[in-house]
C-alpha positions as CSV (number, residue, x, y, z in Angstrom):
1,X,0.0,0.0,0.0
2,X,1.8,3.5,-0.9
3,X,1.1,6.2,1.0
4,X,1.2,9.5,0.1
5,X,1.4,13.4,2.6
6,X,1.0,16.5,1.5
7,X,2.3,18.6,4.4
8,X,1.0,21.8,6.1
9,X,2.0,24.6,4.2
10,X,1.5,28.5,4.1
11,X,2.6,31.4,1.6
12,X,1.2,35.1,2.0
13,X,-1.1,36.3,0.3
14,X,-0.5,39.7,-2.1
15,X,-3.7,41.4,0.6
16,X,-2.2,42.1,3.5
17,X,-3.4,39.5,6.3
18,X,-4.4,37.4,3.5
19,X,-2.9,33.9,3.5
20,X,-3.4,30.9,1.2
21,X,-3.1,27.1,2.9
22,X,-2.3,23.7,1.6
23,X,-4.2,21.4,4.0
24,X,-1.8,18.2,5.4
25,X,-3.8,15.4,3.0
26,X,-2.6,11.6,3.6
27,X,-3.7,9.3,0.3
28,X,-3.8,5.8,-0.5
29,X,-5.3,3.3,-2.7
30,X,-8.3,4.1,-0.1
31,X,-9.0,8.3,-1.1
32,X,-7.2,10.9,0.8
33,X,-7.4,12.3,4.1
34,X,-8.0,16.0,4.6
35,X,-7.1,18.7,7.7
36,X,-9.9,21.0,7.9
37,X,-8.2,22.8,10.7
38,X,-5.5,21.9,13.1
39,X,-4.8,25.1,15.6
40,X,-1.2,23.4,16.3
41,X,-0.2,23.7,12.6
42,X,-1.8,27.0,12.2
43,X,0.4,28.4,15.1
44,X,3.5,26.9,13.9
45,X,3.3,28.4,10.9
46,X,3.0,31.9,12.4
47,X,-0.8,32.6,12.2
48,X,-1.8,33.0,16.1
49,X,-4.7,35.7,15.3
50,X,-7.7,33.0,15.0
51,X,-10.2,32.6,17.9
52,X,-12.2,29.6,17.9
53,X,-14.4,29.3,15.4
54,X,-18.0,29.8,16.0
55,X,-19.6,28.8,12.6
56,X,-19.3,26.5,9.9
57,X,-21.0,26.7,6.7
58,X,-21.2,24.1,3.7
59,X,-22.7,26.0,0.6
60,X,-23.2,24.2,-2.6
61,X,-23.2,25.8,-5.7
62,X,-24.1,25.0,-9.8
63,X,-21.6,25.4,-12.4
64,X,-21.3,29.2,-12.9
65,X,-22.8,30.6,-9.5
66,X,-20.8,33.6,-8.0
67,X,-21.1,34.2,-4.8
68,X,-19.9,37.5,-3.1
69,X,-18.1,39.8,-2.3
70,X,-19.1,40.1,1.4
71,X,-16.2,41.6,3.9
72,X,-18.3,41.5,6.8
73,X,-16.2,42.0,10.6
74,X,-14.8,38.2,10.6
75,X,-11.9,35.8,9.9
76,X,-13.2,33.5,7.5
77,X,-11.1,30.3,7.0
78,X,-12.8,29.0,3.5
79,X,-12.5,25.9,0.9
80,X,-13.6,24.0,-1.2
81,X,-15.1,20.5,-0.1
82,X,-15.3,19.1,-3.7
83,X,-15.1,20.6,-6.3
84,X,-13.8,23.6,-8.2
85,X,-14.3,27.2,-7.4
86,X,-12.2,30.4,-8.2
87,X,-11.9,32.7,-5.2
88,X,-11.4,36.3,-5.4
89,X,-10.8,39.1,-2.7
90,X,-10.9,42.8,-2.4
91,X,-9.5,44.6,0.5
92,X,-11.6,47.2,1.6
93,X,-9.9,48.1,4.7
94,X,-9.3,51.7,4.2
95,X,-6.2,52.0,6.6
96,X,-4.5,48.3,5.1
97,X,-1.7,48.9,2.7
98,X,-3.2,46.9,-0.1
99,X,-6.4,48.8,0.5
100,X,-8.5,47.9,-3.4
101,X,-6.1,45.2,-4.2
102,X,-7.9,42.0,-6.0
103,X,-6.5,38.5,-5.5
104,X,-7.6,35.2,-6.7
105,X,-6.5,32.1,-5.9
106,X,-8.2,28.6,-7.4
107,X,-9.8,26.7,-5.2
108,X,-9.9,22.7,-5.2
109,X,-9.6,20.5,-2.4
110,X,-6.8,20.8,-0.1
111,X,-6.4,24.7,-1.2
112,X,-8.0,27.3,1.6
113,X,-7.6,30.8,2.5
114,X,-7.2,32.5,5.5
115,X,-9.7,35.8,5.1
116,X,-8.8,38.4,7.6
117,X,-11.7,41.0,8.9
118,X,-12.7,43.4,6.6
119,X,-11.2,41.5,3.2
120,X,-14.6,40.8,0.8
121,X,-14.5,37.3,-0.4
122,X,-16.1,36.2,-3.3
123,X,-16.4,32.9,-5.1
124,X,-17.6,31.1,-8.5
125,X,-18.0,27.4,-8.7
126,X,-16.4,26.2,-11.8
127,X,-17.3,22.4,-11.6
128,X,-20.2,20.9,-12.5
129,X,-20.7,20.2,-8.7
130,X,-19.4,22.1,-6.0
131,X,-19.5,22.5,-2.0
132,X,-17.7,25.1,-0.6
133,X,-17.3,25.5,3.3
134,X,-16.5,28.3,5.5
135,X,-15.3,28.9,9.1
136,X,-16.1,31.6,11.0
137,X,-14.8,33.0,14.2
138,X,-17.8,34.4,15.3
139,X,-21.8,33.7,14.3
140,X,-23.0,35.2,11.3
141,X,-25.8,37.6,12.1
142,X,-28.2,39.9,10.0
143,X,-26.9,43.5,10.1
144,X,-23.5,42.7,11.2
145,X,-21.0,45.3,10.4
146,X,-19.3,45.0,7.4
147,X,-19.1,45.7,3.4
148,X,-20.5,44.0,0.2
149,X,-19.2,45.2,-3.5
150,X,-20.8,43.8,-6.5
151,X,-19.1,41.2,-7.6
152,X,-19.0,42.1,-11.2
153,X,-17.8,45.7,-10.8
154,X,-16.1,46.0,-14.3
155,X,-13.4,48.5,-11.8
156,X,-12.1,44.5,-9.9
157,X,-11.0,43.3,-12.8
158,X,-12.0,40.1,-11.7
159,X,-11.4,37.8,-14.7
160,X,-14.5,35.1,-13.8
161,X,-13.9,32.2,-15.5
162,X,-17.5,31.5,-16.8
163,X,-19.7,34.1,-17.9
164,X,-22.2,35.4,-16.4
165,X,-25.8,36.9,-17.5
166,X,-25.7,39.6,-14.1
167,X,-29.6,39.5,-15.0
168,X,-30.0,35.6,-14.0
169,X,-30.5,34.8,-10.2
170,X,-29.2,31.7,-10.8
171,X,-25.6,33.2,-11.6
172,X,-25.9,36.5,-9.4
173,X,-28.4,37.0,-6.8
174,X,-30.4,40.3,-6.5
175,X,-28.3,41.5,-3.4
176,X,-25.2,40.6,-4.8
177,X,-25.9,42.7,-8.2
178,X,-27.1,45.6,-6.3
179,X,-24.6,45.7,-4.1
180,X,-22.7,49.1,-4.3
181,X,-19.0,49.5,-6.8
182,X,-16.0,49.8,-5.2
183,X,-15.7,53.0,-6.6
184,X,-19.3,53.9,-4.5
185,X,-17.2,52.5,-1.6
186,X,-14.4,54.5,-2.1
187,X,-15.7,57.2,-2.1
188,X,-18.3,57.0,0.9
C-alpha cells in the first residue's frame, strides 16, 4: 500500500493578512485524508490571530454561480469541499496597505484561504458540482457590520472564469448585483 502526505504549508497572500493554505492530506489506494483545521499547525506556521471558530458553513453551488463579495467583521477560513471554485478578494480596509487590491486564488480541495476581517470574499464554482465551506470566528448575524461590493464591478477586474448573464439569479443574486462598486465604496 503507498502512502502519500502532503504537508501543512502556508505562503502570503499579495492582501495584506491574506494567507493561502495547503491542508496536510494523507492518500492511499483508499482516497485521501483532509485537515480541515488543526490550531497546532496554524500556530507553527505563524498565524496566532484565530479565535475559535464559532460557525461552519457548507454551501453548494451550480456550475457558474458567483457568490460574493461580502467583507463582513470576521476571519473567515474557506474551501472547497469538492469541487472547483475560483476565489477572489478585495480589500476594503481603508487604513490596510493593499487597500482595493484584488487576489484570486483557485480553489480545489486541499487549497484554503485564511480571510482576515474586513477583506470581501467572493467565489464562483467552476465544476459541475461544487460544495464550498466556510469557518467563522464568530456567528453570522443579519446587520452585522461589514461591506458588500458587487461582484462584477467591471473597476475588480475580476477575470470570472465563466460568464455570467448579471440578470440571471441563478448566476448572481439580486443583493449581490445591487450591491454598491467599489468606486461607491471608495468614495463614501
Amino acid at each position: 500500500m503507498s502512502v502519500e502526505i502532503v504537508d501543512f504549508d502556508t505562503r502570503p497572500g499579495t492582501i495584506d493578512g491574506l494567507i493561502v493554505v495547503a491542508m496536510k492530506q494523507v492518500t492511499d489506494e483508499r482516497g485521501t485524508i483532509r485537515e480541515l483545521f488543526r490550531r497546532s499547525a496554524f500556530e507553527a506556521a505563524g498565524v496566532t490571530d484565530l479565535g475559535p471558530f464559532e460557525q461552519i458553513n457548507i454551501t453548494e453551488s451550480r456550475r457558474g454561480a458567483i457568490r460574493g463579495m461580502h467583507a463582513e467583521d470576521m476571519v473567515k477560513l474557506l474551501t472547497v469541499v469538492a469541487g472547483e471554485s475560483f476565489g477572489a478578494y478585495l480589500d476594503l480596509r481603508r487604513s490596510s496597505p493593499t487597500f482595493g487590491l484584488v487576489e484570486t486564488v483557485m480553489l480545489r480541495p486541499g487549497v484554503q484561504v485564511l480571510v482576515p476581517r474586513g477583506v470581501a470574499n467572493g467565489f464562483q464554482a467552476i465544476s459541475d458540482y461544487n460544495q464550498y465551506a466556510y469557518c467563522f470566528d464568530q456567528e453570522w448575524l443579519p446587520g452585522m457590520a461589514g461591506q458588500a461590493c458587487n461582484p462584477l464591478d467591471p473597476e475588480l477586474g475580476i477575470p470570472w472564469p465563466i460568464e455570467v448573464d448579471p440578470l440571471d439569479l441563478s448566476f448572481v443574486s439580486a443583493k449581490d448585483s445591487a450591491a454598491p462598486t467599489f468606486g461607491q465604496l471608495a468614495a463614501s
